[in-house]
Steps between C-alpha positions, in 0.01 A plus 500: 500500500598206738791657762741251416457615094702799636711333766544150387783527261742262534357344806572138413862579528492579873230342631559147485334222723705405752524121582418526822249693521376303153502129707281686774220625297486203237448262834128672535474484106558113445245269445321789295404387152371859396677812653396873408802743565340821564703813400783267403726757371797355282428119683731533842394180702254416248535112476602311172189240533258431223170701630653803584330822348634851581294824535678840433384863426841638351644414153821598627469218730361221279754578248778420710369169596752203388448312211336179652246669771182427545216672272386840668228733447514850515268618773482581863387372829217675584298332166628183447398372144397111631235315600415449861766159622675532201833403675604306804667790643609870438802601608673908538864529525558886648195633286241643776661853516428531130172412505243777472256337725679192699210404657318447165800336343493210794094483454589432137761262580228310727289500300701348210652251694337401718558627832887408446723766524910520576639842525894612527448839632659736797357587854770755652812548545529232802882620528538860462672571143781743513403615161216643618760703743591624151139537348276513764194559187550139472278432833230792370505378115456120593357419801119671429539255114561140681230342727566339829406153567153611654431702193588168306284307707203726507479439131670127469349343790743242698878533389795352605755730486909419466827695513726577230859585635708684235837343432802746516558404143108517337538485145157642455508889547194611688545772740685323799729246252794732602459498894877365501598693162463907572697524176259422290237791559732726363429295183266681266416186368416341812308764575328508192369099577333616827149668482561729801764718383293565174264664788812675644502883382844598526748200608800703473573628825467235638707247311791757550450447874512140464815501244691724780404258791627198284823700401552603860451135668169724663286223396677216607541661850139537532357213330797260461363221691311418194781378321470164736192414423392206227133597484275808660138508530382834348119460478465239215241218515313229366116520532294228392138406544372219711226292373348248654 
């Protein structure tokens, strides 16, 4: 069974593409005819352009995907069912720590494409998270599952590599979305949209710590200065081949 089968559920409800972050990727996508979304999920930053075709393992997934989206295929990275250059470019929108094999996956992607590959994954936590303050599994459960930019580039070759600042107001709900919201992690819904706490044993204690330290103006003496901020930098990037 495909993780998100289990974990999925009503995932197109809180993780919607955010604009922003939407007008950054689709600038390395254009002037694509034929794009192959690999591990597409529901079809978050997936672009509306004829030639789009979506890979997924999890029905849960593909049966949330809106009316409209491009035609997937249920499969998964690692064995892609194309032809070798069957599309201009592949592209993985926060997929890699799903994969099985990640370095297979981008060898398939390669291969089917082409050597053209754009990637909107996460490095680090480039500004310490005070969630992790709260959860500090986070670092343990999802640093070893996301490779670096060397690790990328061992099996890419040449990328370029750009940042991806999360507004204070992200309307897509990955991990960091709420940087500037502490609120919402006391949301079992949010939490529900966000692979890592499904990895989280026993969440409990420490949501009651956080709900005391938002009741007691404790959070907003310690991390308060947030609350200024339009945009942070927690880790995200775009990686995309370069070919010559």
């Amino acid at each position: 069974m495909a993780r998100y089968d289990t974990i999925g559920r009503g995932y197109a409800g809180r993780r919607r593409p955010d604009a922003r972050i939407a007008a950054a990727l689709h600038a390395y996508l254009r002037g694509n005819q034929r794009i192959l979304n690999i591990g597409a999920g529901t079809g978050s930053y997936e672009p509306a352009w004829p030639g789009v075709v979506a890979v997924e393992p999890s029905r849960t997934m593909i049966g949330q995907r809106p009316a409209g989206a491009a035609p997937v295929v249920q499969g998964v990275a690692e064995s892609l069912p194309f032809a070798d250059d069957s599309f201009d470019l592949a592209m993985g929108v926060l997929t890699l720590h799903h994969w099985s094999d990640w370095r297979q996956g981008l060898r398939e992607a390669l291969r089917v494409a082409g050597g053209r590959v754009v990637l909107l994954t996460w490095f680090d936590f480039t500004t310490p998270f005070w969630l992790c303050d709260y959860f500090p599994q986070i670092h343990e459960l999802d640093r070893p599952l996301f490779p670096g930019a060397g690790d990328l580039a061992d099996t890419l070759g040449e990328i370029e590599v750009q940042t991806v600042p999360v507004p204070h107001d992200c309307s897509d709900g990955f991990l960091c979305a709420y940087w500037r919201r502490p609120q919402a992690y006391l949301d079992p819904a949010v939490r529900a949209s966000i692979s890592t706490f499904a990895r989280i044993p026993d969440p409990e204690g420490a949501l009651q710590r956080l709900r005391h330290d938002l009741d007691s103006g404790d959070w907003d003496r310690r991390y308060g200065d947030l609350r200024a901020l339009g945009e942070c930098d927690y880790g995200y990037r775009i990686v995309s081949t370069v070919t010559g």
